[in-house]
C-alpha positions in Angstrom: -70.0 -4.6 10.7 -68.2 -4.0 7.3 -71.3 -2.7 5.9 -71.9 0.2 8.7 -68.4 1.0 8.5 -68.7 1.4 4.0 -72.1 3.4 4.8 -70.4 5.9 7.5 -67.7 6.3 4.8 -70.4 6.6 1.8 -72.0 9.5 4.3 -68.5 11.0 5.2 -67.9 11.6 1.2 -71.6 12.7 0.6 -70.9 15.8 2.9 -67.9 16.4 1.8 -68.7 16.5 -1.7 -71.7 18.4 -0.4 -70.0 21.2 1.1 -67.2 21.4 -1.8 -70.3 22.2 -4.3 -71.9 23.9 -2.2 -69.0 26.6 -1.5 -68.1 26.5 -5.2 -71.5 27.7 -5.6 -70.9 30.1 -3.0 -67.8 31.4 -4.7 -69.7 31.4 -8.1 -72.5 33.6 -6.5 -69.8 36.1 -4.3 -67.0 36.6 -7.0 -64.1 38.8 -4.9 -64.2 42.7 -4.8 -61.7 45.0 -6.0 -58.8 42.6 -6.4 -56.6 43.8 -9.3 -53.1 42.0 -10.0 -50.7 44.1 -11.8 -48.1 43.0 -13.6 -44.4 45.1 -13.6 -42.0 45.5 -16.7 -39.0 45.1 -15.9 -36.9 48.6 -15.6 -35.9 49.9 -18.9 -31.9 50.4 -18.4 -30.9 54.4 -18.8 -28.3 55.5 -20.9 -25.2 57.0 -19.4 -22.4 58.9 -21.4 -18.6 57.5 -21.0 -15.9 58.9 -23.1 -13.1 55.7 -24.4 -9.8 57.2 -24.3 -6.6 55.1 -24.7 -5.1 51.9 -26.4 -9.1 51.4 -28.4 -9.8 51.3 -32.2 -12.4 54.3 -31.7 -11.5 56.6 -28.7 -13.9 58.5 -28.4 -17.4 59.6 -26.2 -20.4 56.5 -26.2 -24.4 56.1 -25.0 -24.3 53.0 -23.0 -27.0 51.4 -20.8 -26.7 51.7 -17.4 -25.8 48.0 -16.7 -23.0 48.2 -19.2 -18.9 47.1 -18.0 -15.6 48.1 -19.2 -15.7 45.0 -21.9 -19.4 47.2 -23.2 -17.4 50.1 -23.5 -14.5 48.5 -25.5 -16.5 47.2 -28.1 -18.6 50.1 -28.5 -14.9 51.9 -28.9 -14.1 49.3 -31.5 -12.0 46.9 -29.4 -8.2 47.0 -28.2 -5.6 47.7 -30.2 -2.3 45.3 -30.5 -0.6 48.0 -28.1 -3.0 47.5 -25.2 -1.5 46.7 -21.5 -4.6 44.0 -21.1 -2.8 43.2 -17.4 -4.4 46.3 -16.2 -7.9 46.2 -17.2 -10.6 44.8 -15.3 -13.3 44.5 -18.2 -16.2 43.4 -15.3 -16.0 46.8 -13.7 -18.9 48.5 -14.2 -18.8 52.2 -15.6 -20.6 55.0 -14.1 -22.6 58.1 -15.8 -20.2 60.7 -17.4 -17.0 58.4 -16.8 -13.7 59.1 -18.8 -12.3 55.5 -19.0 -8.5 55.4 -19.9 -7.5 51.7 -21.6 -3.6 52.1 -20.8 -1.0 51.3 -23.2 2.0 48.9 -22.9 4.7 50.0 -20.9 7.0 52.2 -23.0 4.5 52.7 -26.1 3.8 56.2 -26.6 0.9 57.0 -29.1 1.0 59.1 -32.0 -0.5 62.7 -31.0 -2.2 63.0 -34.7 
């Protein structure tokens, strides 16, 4: 009894092995037609124009990527200066194409008009 039941399992392998081969043959023979995969760069960011006015090193107009934030725009400007109301500025915000972005002073400090 053990034996019939170790050849039915030898036979059961054999054809399965069998038919593996036989459609990697298959496969071998019959490659697939017109199947392309194309791989995408990621999108290059564009550059947007703000212009840093306020309580910055550098006031001035900057190129920044389109993914940039207010803290982006503050070091391209140079970073704060000591007179800077920080309370008010949300440096996560992202800026937008042809923005004017005003960094406030503190309360009561009024910059030299040079």
């Amino acid at each position: 009894m053990f034996l019939i039941m170790k050849m039915k399992l030898h036979i059961a392998m054999g054809i399965i092995l069998g038919l593996l081969m036989a459609s990697g043959i298959w496969l071998a023979a019959h490659p697939p037609q017109g199947v392309s995969v194309a791989l995408q760069s990621p999108p290059t960011p564009q550059p947007i124009h703000v212009n840093v006015v306020g309580a910055v090193a550098h006031p001035g107009p900057y190129e920044l990527d389109e993914n940039s934030r207010v803290a982006d725009a503050v070091e391209a400007a140079g970073g704060f200066v000591a007179e800077v109301n920080k309370n008010s500025v949300n440096l996560a915000t992202h800026v937008e194409n042809e923005q004017e972005l005003y960094i406030p002073y503190k309360v009561g400090f009024v910059p030299d008009k040079n």
